[in-house]
N, C-alpha and C positions, 0 to 999 in steps of 0.2 A: 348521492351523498349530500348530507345540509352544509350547508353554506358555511354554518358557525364550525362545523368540526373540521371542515377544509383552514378555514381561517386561525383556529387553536393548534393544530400542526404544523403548520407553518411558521404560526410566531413562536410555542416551543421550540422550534429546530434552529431558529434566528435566533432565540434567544438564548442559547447553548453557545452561537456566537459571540453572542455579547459578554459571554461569562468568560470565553475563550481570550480577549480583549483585554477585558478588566485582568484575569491574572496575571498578562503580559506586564503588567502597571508591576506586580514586585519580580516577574522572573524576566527583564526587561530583553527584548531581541540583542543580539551581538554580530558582528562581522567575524568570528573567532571560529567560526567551522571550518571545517580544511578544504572544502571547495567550495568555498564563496569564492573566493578570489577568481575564480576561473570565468564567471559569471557576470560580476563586474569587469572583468575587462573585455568581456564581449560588448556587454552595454554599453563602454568607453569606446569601442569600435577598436578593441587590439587582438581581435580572435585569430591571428595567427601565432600568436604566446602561448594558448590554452588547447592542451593535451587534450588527446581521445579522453575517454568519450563525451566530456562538456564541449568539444567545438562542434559535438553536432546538435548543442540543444541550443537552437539560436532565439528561436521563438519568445521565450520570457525576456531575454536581455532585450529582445528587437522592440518588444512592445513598451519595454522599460523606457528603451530610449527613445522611441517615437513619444511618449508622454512628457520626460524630462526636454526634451528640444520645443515641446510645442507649448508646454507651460511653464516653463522655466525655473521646475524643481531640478535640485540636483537627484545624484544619480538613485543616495540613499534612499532619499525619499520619496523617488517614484518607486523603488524597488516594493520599499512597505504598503505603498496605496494600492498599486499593480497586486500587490499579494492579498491583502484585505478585501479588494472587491472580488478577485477569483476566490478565497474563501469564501465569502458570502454568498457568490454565484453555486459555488459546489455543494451548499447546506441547503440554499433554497431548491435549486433541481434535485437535490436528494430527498427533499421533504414534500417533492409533487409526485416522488414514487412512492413514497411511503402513505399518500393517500387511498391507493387499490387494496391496502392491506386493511384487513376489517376490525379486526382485534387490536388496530394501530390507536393509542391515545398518545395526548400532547406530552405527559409525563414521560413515556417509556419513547418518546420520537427525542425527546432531550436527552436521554440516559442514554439513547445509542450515539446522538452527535458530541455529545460534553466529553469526549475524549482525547487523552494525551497526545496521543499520536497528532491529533490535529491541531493541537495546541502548539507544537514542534514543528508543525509545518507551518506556524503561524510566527512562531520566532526566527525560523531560520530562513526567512523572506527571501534571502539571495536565490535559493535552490528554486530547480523546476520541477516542486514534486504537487502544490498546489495544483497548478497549471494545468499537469495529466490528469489529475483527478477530476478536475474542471469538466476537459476536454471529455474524458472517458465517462463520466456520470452523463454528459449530457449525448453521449454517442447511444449508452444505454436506455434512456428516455424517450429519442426517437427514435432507436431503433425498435422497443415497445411502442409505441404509437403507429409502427409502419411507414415512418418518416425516415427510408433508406437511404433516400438522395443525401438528404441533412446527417445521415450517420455516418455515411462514405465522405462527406467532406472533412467533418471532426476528426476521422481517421488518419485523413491525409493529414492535416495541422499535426495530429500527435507524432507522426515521424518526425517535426521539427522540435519537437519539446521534449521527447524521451526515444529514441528511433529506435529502441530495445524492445520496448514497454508495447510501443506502436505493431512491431514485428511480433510478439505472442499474439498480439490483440487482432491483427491480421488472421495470422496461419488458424487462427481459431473460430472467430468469424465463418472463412469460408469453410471447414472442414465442418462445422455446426450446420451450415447451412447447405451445404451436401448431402448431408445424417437427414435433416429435417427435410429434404428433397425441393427446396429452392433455390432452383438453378438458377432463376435469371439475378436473384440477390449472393449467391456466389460467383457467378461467371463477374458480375461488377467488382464484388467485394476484391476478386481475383486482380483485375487488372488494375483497381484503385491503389491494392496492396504493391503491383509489380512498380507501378510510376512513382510512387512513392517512395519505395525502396532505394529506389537507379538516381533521383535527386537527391535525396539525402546523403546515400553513399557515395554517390559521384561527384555533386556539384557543391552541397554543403562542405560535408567531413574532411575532403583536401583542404578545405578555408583553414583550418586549422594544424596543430604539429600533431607528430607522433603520440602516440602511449610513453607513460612515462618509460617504459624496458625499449621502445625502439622497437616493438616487433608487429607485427601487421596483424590490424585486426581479427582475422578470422583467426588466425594461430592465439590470440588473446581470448576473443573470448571460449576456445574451444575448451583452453588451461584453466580458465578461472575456475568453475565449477568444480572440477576434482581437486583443485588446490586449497578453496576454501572447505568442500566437503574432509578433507583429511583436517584444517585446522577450526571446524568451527561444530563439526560435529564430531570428531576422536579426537582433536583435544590438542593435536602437535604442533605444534607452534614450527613456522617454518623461516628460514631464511636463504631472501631470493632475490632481493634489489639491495645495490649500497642506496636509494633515494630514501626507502620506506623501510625502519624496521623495529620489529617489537623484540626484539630476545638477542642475546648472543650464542651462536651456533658455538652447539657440541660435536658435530659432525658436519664435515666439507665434501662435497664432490664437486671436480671439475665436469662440464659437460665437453662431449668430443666437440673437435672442431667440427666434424661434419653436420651438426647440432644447431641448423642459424635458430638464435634465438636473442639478437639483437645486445642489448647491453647484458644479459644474462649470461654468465657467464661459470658460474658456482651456483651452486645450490645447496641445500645445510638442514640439519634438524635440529631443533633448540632443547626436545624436550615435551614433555605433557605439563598441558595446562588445563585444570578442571574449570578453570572461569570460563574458557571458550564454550564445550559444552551446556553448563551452567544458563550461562547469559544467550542463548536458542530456546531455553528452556522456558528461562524467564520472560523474554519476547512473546514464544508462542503461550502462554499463558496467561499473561498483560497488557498484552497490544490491544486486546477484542474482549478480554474476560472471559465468562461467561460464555459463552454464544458458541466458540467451536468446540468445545463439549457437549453440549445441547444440541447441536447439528451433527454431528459425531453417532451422539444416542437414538437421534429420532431418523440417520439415514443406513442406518448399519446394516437394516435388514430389506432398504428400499432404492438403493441404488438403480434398480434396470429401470423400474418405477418411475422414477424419477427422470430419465431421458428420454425416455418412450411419452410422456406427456408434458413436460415444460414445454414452453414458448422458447421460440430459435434465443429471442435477450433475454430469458434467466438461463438458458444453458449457455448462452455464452460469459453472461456473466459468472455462473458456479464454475466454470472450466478455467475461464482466468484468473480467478478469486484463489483458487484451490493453488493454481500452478504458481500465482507467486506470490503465494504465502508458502510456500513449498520452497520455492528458487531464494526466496528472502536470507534463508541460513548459507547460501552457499554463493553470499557478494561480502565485497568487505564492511558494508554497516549493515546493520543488524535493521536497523531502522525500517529498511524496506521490505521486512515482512508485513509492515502495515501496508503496502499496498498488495495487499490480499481484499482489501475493505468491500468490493463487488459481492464479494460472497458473501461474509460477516456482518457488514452492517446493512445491505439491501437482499441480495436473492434470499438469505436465509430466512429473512419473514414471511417472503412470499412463501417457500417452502412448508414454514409450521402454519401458514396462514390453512395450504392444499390440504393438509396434514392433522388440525385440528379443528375442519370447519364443522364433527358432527360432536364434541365436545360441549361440555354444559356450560354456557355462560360464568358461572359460578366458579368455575375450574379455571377457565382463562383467567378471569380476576384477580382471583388468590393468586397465581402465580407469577402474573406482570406485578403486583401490587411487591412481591417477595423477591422479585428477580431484580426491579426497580433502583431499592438503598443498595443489594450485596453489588449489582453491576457497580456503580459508578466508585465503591468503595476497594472493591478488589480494581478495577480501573487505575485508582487518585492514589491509594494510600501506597503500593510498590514506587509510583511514579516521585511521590515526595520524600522516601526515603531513601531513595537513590539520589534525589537532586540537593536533600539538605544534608545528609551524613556524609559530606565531601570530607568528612576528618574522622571519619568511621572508618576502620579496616573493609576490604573487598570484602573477607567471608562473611560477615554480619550483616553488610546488608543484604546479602543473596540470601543470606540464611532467613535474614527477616520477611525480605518479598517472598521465596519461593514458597516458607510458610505458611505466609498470609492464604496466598493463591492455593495452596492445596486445601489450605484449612476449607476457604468458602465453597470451592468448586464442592468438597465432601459434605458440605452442610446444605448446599441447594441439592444436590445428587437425591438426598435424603429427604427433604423437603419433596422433590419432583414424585421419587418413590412412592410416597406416602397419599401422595393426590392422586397418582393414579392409580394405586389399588383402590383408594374412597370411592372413587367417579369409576375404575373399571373400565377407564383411559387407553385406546390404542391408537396405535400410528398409523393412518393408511393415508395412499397419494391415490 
């Protein structure tokens, strides 16, 4: 690969950063998210105030404060600098994988980093959602290169920064690497996952208090999934804690005493609400644009294909990509269907990279050159009508983003059609 096209990818993906920066100058960051607070006060060193499951992300706060004590920024400000250069860190490792990919140019390496989702994780500095991405881009990196030792260490770290996020990334890992028949990189993967586990759960996560219901984690998170699956995909609006609530219950039940379920004590139905549904809709539409329709079309009829010859790191990454972009609808912010991004903004190139290496030059072209403006604008344009129509009624702007998004998705659909019947275009891995 020449020097200068390594060099142009790069500084496009950097400079997707820099874009990401500059907008922050009018959408400026805030302390206003409802777990920041939990975050800063681990970096103030009061994590025993700070609920499941932020007391066991200690990692971002720890390095916060280890900067703030040794250079004498406060806490804010190490918070934004500690985020800024983990974003910078996660575009540049993101942009040394996007070098294997052939059909990869500097334009279309911009189009995929200059996205909202990272934008927001560029605002909302307090969170550890940078951090995992960090951690996990560069797990996937070495774990492509065969640099195990170096993937199993970033593993362990990510049990302290997301212990959730670390656990799929685990359980998947080794079962990928069973499939793929390397034992001695599962047998590791195995015991790095178990040590990892037994500290965070055991030595970390007491550091801190309960859940906000008071009930013990494995009973929390066994509920959340089918709790948010009933209100975020059918639409019910539930009521379940006096701490948190959206609706007023049209329906009560008491649960039995024999029921421990800590401060839970009623449970309720509010009602259908079409925004829930809606707003998963809108997510998995806009978080990625483009891309998992496109990967949708081009693996519908290559699935087995496709496991039977990846590399152990893009099947692990399409397996965690897949699953929590999947899991994203069924937590309470929607937000974290973007960390699905393994699959969407990295394994899926590699994929069309397999997929259209016998492809005519001419055909790849046309199509990065068309996929290019409608990406970043089905991307921008949902994300700013949602952030400026703050005195828009709800159904208008759904009405407007979903719009948009089905408009373009049907006009590239159409566009793709059309190039591959000319060129006589098929998929194979």
């Amino acid at each position: 690969m020449s020097h200068s096209r390594t060099m142009s990818i790069v500084v496009a993906s950097l400079f997707a950063v820099f874009c990401i920066f500059l907008i922050g100058v009018w959408y400026p960051a805030t302390t206003s998210y409802p777990d920041s607070d939990w975050y800063i006060k681990i970096a103030e060193g009061n994590i025993k105030d700070v609920p499941q499951p932020f007391a066991s992300r200690v990692l971002d706060p720890l390095i916060v404060r280890l900067l703030s004590v040794s250079s004498g920024l406060d806490i804010d400000t190490s918070f934004y600098v500690v985020n800024a250069l983990f974003l910078t860190g996660f575009v540049f490792a993101l942009s040394l994988l996007f070098l294997s990919v052939s059909f990869m140019s500097p334009l279309l390496a911009f189009s995929i980093v200059f996205v909202p989702f990272l934008f927001e994780f560029h605002r909302n500095f307090y969170m550890s959602d940078i951090l995992s991405g960090f951690l996990i881009v560069l797990f996937l990196l070495f774990l492509k290169e065969k640099k195990n030792s170096l993937s199993l260490f970033l593993l362990f770290l990510l049990f302290f920064s997301r212990p959730t996020d670390a656990t799929v990334l685990g359980v998947i890992l080794v079962a990928v690497s069973f499939y793929k028949k390397e034992i001695q990189l599962a047998r590791a993967g195995s015991a790095v996952f178990l040590i990892s586990y037994l500290l965070s759960s055991q030595i970390i996560t007491p550091l801190g208090a309960p859940n906000i219901h008071n009930i013990s984690n494995f009973i929390y998170r066994v509920v959340e999934p089918p709790y948010y699956f009933v209100r975020n995909i059918l639409g019910i609006d539930w009521f379940v804690s006096a701490h948190v609530q959206y609706c007023q219950p049209k329906l009560l039940l008491s649960l039995p005493q024999w029921i421990q379920m800590g401060n839970l004590k009623t449970i309720g139905i509010c009602g259908f609400n079409i925004f829930n549904p809606l707003s998963v809709i809108l997510y998995a539409l806009t978080t990625f644009g483009l891309i998992p329709g496109i990967l949708f079309f081009a693996l519908r009829k290559n699935v087995r294909a496709l496991f039977s010859k990846s590399e152990t790191w893009l099947l692990v990454a399409i397996c965690y990509g897949v699953l929590l972009f999947l899991l994203g609808s069924l937590v309470p912010n929607l937000r974290t269907v973007s960390y699905g991004w393994p699959v969407f903004l990295l394994s899926s190139f590699f994929i069309f990279d397999a997929q259209t290496k016998q492809w005519p030059a001419k055909a790849k072209e046309y199509l990065i050159k068309i996929f290019v403006p409608m990406q970043i604008i089905l991307l921008w344009t949902p994300y700013l009508i949602v952030k400026n129509l703050s005195y828009a009624h709800e159904t208008l702007k759904f009405s407007l983003s979903l719009s948009l998004a089905v408009v373009f998705y049907a006009i590239f659909i159409k566009i793709c059609s059309i190039v591959v019947k000319k060129y006589n275009l098929v998929y194979n891995l």
